[in-house]
N, C-alpha and C positions, 0 to 999 in steps of 0.2 A: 825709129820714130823721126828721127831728123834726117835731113838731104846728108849727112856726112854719117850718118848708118848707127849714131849715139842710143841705145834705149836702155845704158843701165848709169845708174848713179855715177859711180866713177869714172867713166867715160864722159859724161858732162863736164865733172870737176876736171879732165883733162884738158879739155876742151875750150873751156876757159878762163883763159890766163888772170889770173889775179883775185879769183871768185874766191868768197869764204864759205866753207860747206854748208853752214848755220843757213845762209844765205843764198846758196843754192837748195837747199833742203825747203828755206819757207816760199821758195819760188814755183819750188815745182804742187808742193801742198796747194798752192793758192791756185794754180793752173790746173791742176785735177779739181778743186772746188767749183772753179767754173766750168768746168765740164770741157776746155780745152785736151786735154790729157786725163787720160783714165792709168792706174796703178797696177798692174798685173801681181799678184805674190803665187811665187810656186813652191810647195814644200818640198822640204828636203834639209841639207847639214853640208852648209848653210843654207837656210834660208835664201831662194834667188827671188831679187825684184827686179820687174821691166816695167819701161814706161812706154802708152802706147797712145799716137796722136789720135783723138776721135774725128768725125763729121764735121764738129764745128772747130775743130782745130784746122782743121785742111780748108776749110774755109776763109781762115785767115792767112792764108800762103799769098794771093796776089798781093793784099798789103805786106806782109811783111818783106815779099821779093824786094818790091817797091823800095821798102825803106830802105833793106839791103843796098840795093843798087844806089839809090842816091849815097849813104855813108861810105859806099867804095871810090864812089866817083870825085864827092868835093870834102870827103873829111878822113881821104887815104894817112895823112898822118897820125889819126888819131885810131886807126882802125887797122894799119899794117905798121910793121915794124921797120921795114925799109921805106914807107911813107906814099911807095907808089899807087897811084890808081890803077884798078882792076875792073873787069868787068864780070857781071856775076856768072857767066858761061868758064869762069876760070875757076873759080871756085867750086861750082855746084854743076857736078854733070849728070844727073838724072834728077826725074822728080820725087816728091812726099809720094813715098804709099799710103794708100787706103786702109782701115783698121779690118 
């Protein structure tokens, strides 16, 4: 689902640093509500769930590159741990797939 290859719950919570599950859990609900993200369940013991970006998810990719790129560029401290600026070609080397 995301450019770093995340589509199940705890791989997001991995992902990122400092997040409460409570609170990744009502993010992602509210992100499938709008129709950004759609909820895959496959049966089985356990139960596996995936999350998978829709149409209008991948529609909001130039914006959020965007935002991306400016937070790396002029708020590298507050976004990397060593503080430096990056560009998003360092980060993200391929694009969002399609659903």
């Amino acid at each position: 689902m995301t450019k770093l290859g995340q589509n199940r719950f705890n791989q997001f919570l991995d992902s990122v640093e400092g997040i409460n599950p409570k609170t990744l859990s009502a993010r992602l609900r509210e992100m499938e509500k709008n129709g950004i993200i759609e909820k895959r369940v496959y049966a089985g013991t356990p139960v596996k769930i995936e999350y998978a970006i829709t149409k209008k998810g991948l529609a909001l990719n130039p914006i959020l590159e965007s935002m991306a790129a400016f937070s790396m560029q002029y708020c590298a401290k507050d976004v990397f741990k060593d503080g430096k600026p990056r560009i998003l070609k360092e980060i993200y080397s391929k694009p969002l797939e399609t659903v």
